[in-house]
N, C-alpha and C positions, 0 to 999 in steps of 0.2 A: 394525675388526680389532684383537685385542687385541697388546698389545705381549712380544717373548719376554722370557722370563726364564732369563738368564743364554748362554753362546756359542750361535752356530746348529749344527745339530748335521749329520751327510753322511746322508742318508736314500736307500737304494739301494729300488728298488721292483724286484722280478719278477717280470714278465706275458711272458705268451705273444705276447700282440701289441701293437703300437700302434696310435695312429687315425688312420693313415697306409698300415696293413695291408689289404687287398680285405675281408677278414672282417673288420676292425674291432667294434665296437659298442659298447653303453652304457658294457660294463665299461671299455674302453678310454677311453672319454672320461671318466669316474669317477677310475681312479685317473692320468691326466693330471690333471686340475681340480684333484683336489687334493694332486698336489708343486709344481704353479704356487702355490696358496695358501698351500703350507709355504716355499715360496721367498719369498713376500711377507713372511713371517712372519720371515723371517734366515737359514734353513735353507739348505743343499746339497741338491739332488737330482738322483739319477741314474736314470735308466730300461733295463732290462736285459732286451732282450725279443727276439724270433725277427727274422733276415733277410726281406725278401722283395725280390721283383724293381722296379726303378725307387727304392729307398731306398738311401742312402750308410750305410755301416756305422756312422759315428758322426755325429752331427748336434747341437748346439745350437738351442733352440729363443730367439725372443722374451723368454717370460721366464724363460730361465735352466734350462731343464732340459736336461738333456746325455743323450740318446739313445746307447743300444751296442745293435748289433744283431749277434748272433751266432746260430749255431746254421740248424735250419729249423723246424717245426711239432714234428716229435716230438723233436729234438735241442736245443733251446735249454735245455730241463733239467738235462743234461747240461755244455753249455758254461755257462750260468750259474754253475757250482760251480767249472769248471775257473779261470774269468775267475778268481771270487773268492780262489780259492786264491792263481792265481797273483800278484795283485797282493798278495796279503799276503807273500808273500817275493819279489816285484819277480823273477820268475824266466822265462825261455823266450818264444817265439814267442807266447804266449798274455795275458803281460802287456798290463793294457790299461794307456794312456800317463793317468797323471795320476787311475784310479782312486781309490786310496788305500784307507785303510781307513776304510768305513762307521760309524758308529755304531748304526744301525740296519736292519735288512732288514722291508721290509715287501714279505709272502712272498702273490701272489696266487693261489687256488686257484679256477681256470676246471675243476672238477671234479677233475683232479690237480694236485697242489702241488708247488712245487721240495725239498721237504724240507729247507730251508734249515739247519733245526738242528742236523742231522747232520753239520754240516759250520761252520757261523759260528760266529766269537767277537766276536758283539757282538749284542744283543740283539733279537729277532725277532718282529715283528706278523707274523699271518695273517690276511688280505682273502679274507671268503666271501661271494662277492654272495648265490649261494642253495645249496642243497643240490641232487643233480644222481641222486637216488635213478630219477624217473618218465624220465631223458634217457638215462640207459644203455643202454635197450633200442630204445629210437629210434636213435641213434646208430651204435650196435655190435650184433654177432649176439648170440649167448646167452651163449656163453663171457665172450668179452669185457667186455660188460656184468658178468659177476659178477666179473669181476676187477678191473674200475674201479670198482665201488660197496665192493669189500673195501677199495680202499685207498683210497678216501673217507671213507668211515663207519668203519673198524677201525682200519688201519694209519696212517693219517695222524692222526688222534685221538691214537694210542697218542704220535706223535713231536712233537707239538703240545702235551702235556698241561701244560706249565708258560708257556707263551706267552700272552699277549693276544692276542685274535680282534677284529676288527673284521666288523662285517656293514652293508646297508645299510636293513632294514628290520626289524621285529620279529618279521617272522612267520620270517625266515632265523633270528631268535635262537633261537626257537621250536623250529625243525627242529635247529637243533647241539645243543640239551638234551637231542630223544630221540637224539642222539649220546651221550648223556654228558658234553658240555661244559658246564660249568657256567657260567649264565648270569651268572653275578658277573663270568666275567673277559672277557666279550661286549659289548663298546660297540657301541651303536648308531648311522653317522654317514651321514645321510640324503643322497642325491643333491642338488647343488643346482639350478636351472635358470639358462639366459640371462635380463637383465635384461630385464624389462617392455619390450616395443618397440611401437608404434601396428600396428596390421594394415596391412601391405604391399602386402595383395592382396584384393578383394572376395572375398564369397562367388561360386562359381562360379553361374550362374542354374538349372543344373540340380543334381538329388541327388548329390553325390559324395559314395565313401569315399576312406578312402586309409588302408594300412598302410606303414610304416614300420620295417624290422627288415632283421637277414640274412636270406639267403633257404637255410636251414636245412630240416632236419626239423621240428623241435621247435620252430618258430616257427609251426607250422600253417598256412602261408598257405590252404591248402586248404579252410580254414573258410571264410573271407572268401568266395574263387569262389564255394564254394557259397549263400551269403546273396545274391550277387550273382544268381546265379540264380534262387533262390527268389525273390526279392522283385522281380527284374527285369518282368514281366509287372503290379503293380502301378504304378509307377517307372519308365514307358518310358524317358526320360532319362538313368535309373543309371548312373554311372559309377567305376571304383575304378583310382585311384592306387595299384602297390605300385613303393616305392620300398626302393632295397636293393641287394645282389649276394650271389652264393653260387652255388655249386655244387649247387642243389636248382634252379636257375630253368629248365632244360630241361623237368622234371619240370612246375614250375610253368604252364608255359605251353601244355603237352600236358594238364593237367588245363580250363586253359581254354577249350581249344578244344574237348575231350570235350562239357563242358559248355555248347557255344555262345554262350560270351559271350566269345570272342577278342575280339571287335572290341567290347566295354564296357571291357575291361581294359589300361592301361596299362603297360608294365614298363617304368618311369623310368631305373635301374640307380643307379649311384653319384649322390648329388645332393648338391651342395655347403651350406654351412650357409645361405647366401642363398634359393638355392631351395627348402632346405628350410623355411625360414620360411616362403616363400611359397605351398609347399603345402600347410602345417598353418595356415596365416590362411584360406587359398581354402574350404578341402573343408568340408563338413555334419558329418562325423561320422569322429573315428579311432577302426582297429579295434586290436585287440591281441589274437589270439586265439593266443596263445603259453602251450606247456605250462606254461613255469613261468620267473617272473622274479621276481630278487630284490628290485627296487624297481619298473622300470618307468618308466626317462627319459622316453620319449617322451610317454608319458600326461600327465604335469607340462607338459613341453614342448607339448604342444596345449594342455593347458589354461590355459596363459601366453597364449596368443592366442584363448581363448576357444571351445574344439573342445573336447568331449567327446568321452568312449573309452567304446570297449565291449568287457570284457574278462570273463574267469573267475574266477568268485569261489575257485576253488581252487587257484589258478594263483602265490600267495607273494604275494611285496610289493606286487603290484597290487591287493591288499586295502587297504594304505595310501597309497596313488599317486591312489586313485580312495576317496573317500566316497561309498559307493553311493546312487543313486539322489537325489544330489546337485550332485556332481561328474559322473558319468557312472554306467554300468549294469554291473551284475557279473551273468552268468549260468551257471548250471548245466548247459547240457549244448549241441550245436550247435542242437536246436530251439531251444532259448529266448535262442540268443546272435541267431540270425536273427528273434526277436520282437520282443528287445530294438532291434536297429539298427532293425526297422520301426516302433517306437513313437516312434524319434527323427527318421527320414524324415518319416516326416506329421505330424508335430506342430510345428509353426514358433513356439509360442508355449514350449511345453517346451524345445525343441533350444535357442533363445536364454536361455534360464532358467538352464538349467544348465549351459550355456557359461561367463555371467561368473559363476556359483558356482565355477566350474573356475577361472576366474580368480584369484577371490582366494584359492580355496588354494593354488593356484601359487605367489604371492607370499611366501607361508610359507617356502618354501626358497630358499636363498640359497648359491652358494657358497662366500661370506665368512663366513657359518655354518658351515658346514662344516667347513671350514677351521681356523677356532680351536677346533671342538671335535675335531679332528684332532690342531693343535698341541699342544693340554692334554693328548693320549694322548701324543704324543713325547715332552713334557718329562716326563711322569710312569714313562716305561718310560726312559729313557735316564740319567735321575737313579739308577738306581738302582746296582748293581756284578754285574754276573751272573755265574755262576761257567762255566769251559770248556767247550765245548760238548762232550764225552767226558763231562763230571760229571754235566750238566743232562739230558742227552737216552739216553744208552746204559747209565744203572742204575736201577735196580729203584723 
C-alpha cells in the first residue's frame, strides 16, 4: 500500500444502499472496499445511504467507516443534500452529530445520481459502475424509462461536466464518451477480489450451476432456468444454485416450475460470504446472464476458486471480468449462452482448463490495488482549490 501524502482527507460516499441492504450487491460491496482502503490509506470515510428495516441509523464499522442511514429508496436523495447542508451550518433536527465538513463527495450513480454539485462546497467524484441505457425499460413502463435515461445521459452530464468520473471497467468509459464525457477525466479503478483462499468445498459429484446476483429483472435469471431445461435431458443430474434475494423471486420460481424443473433448482436466498465461498468452490460452472454489468464481481470471485462463468459478450465489463474463451465463455444470444454452458458440462478436461486460467487472472486484482489507485484520484482532486458550487455547476 502506498503511503499518503500529506493530511488524511473526510471522504463522504453516496449510495443508495449498503451491503447490509436486502438488495445489496456488487456495487455496494465496491464502493464499501474501497473507503475501507481509503481509511487504510489515513483518510476519513463516511457512508450516506438509504434506511432499511433491522439496521441502526448510524453504525461504525471494523474498520472505520461510519454508516448514516437516512432517507428510504426514493428519499435518501433527498435527505442526503438536507444531511449535508445541515451539518455545514451545524443547524436543526437534521444535523448529523460529528459529520463535519467533507472534503470530498464521492457521488454514486446507481442510474440516478445525488446531484451532489448542485449543492457541495468541496470537491465532487462521480462512481458509474455502468451506463443503465438497456435497464430502463425493464425496470419502469415507457414514460418512466425516458425520463430516467434523460437524466442519466442528458441532465446529469450537463451537472457533472467539470467533475471526475470514476467507472469500474473500460467498456463503462466507453459508454460515458457516447455521453459526451470525455474520457481524459474517466479513471478507470477495477473491482478487487477476496484473497486467494484453498477450495473449502469439493466439486459437487453431479453437474451444477449456480448464479449468484439479485433477484431483479435485469439480472435475467430466466436465462439460466431455461439452459437448465434445455440441457437437463442431456445432464440428468443437473442442478442450479441461484443464490440472492429480491423481489423478482416469486416470479422466479413460478418460471421454474412452468418449466419443470422446480425440483432441479435451488433458491438459496440471502448466503453469507462463507457459503458463498463454498458454493462458488462446489459448483461446475457460474452463470451471469445479466443484461448489463459494469464489471461483474462475481465472475472474478468464481474465478478466484477456479469456476468459470458464462456471460454476454454484450453485457459491459463482463467483457473484461471474463477473457473469452479463456477464462470463461462470452455468448451472443440465449441459444448460444445454453451451447456455451453445455460445452463446459461435458467436457471435464476443458471445464478444469479454464477454471485455473480463471484463476490466475483473478489474482490480478486486488483491492490493495485498487485502493491506491483510488487514493492517487483523492489526493489529486482534493489538492486542488474548487470554486463555489453556484460558480462551478449553475453557469454557462
Amino acid at each position: 500500500m502506498q503511503t499518503l501524502d500529506g493530511p488524511g482527507r473526510h471522504v463522504l460516499f453516496l449510495n443508495w444502499r449498503d451491503t447490509r441492504n436486502p438488495e445489496g450487491g456488487g456495487s455496494e460491496v465496491y464502493v464499501e472496499r474501497i473507503a475501507e482502503e481509503l481509511i487504510a490509506h489515513g483518510h476519513r470515510a463516511t457512508l450516506l445511504c438509504a434506511s432499511h428495516p433491522g439496521a441502526p441509523g448510524e453504525e461504525t464499522t471494523e474498520s472505520g467507516l461510519r454508516i448514516l442511514r437516512r432517507g428510504g429508496r426514493h428519499t435518501v436523495y433527498l435527505r442526503a443534500a438536507l444531511v449535508y447542508l445541515a451539518g455545514l451550518v451545524g443547524f436543526g433536527p437534521l444535523r448529523t452529530r460529528s459529520l463535519g465538513r467533507p472534503d470530498l463527495i464521492v457521488d454514486v450513480c446507481n442510474g440516478l445520481p445525488f446531484l451532489s454539485p448542485l449543492y457541495a462546497r468541496c470537491a465532487v467524484i462521480i462512481l458509474v459502475h455502468h451506463v443503465h441505457r438497456e435497464q430502463w425499460s425493464v425496470v419502469l413502463g415507457a414514460w418512466g424509462a425516458r425520463i430516467g435515461w434523460w437524466i442519466e445521459s442528458s441532465f446529469a452530464t450537463r451537472v457533472y461536466r467539470r467533475c471526475r468520473y470514476v467507472t469500474v471497467s473500460a467498456a463503462t468509459r466507453g459508454e460515458l464518451a457516447l455521453l459526451g464525457v470525455d474520457p481524459g477525466r474517466v479513471t478507470v479503478v477495477y473491482n478487487g477480489t477476496p484473497e486467494l483462499t484453498p477450495e473449502t468445498a469439493p466439486r459437487t459429484p453431479h453437474p451444477s450451476l449456480l448464479v449468484l446476483c439479485r433477484l431483479v429483472p435485469h439480472k435475467r435469471v430466466e436465462i439460466a432456468l431455461e439452459a437448465v431445461a434445455r440441457l437437463a435431458p442431456e445432464f440428468p443430474g443437473l442442478r442450479l444454485v441461484v443464490a440472492g434475494q429480491g423481489w423478482w423471486e416469486t416470479r422466479l420460481r413460478d418460471v421454474a416450475d412452468e418449466l419443470g424443473i422446480g425440483d432441479r433448482v435451488h433458491f438459496a436466498g440471502f448466503v453469507s460470504e462463507p457459503d458463498k465461498h463454498e458454493l462458488l468452490c462446489s459448483t461446475w460452472v457460474a452463470l451471469t446472464p445479466s443484461l448489463k454489468e459494469g464489471w461483474g464481481l462475481t465472475i472474478v470471485e468464481a474465478g478466484a476458486v477456479g469456476t468459470p462463468t458464462v456471460a454476454f459478450h454484450d453485457a459491459g465489463g463482463v467483457t473484461e471480468a471474463i477473457v473469452a474463451g479463456e477464462t470463461g465463455l462470452l455468448a451472443r444470444d440465449t441459444a448460444d449462452f445454453v451451447a456455451q454452458v453445455r460445452s463446459l458440462l461435458a467436457d471435464d478436461v476443458f471445464r478444469h482448463e479454464m477454471g485455473k486460467a480463471a484463476q490466475s487472472h483473478a489474482a490480478r486484482f486486488t483491492w490493495s490495488a485498487s485502493g491506491d489507485r483510488f487514493a492517487d484520484l483523492v489526493r489529486t482532486v482534493t489538492d486542488g482549490r474548487p470554486r463555489p458550487a453556484a460558480e462551478r455547476y449553475l453557469t454557462p
